[in-house]
C-alpha positions as CSV (number, residue, x, y, z in Angstrom):
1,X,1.0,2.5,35.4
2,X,1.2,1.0,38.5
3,X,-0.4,-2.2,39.7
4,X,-0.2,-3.8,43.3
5,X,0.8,-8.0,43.0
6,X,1.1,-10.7,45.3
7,X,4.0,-13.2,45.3
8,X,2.8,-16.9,45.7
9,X,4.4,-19.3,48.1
10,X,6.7,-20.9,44.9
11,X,7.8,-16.9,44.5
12,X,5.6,-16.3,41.5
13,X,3.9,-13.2,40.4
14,X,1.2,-12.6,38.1
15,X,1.7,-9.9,35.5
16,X,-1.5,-7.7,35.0
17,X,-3.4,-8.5,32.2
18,X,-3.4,-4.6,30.7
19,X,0.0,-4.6,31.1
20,X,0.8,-8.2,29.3
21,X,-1.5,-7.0,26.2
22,X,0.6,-3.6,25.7
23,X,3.3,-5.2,26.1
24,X,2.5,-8.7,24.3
25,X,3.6,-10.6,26.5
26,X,2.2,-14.6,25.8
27,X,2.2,-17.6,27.5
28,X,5.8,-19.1,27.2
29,X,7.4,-15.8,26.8
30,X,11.1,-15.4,28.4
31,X,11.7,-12.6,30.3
32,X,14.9,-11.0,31.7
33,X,14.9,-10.8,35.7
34,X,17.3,-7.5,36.5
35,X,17.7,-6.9,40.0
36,X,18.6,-3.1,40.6
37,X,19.2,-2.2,43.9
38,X,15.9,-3.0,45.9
39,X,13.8,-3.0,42.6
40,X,13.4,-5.6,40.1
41,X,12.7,-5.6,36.4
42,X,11.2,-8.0,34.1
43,X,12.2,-7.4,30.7
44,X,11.0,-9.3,27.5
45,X,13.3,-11.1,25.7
46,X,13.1,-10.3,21.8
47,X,13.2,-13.0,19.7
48,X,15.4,-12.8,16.9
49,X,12.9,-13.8,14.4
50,X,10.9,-10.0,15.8
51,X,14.0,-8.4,14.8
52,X,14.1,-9.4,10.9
53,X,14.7,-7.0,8.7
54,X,15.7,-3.7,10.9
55,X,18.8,-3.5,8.6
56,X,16.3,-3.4,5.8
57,X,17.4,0.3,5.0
58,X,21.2,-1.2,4.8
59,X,20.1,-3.9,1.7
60,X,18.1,-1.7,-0.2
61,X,18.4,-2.4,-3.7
62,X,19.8,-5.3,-2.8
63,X,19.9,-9.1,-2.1
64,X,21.8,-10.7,1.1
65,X,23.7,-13.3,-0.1
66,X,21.7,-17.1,0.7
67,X,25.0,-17.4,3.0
68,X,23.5,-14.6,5.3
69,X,20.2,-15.9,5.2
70,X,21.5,-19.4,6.2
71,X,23.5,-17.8,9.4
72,X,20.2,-15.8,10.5
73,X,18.7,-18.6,10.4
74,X,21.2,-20.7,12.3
75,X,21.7,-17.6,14.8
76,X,17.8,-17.8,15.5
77,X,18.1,-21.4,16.4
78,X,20.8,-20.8,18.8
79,X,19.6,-18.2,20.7
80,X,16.2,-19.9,21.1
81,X,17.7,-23.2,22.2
82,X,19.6,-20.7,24.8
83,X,16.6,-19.2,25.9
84,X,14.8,-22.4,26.5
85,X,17.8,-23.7,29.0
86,X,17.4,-21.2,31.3
């Protein structure tokens, strides 16, 4: 896919709307600005909270301890707070 933009006077750019929906990007979504060589990537910043559960397969059968729960939890908070400071 490519798409043509135009950068505003305050430097912003508008991501196309195809490309937001296939992606999911929404309104308030952080992204990660990578600058490689004379090209520049956006990439979506996962929230923790999307990655619940991908050691699923590791627990199966069995419970994580409320401890575990408690630090996900915790972790989640952190990073989001982080997020929001930049």
């Amino acid at each position: 896919m490519v798409e043509l933009v135009t950068v505003t006077s305050k430097g912003q750019v508008i991501i196309p709307s195809r490309l937001r929906k296939e992606l999911n990007i929404v309104k308030g979504e952080k992204l990660l600005v990578i600058r490689e060589g004379n090209a520049i990537k956006m990439i979506p910043v996962p929230k923790l909270s999307q990655m619940a559960g991908v050691d699923k397969e590791l627990f199966e059968g069995r419970k994580p301890s409320q401890e575990i729960k408690e630090m996900r939890k915790e972790w989640t908070k952190e990073f989001e707070e982080r997020i929001r400071k930049t």
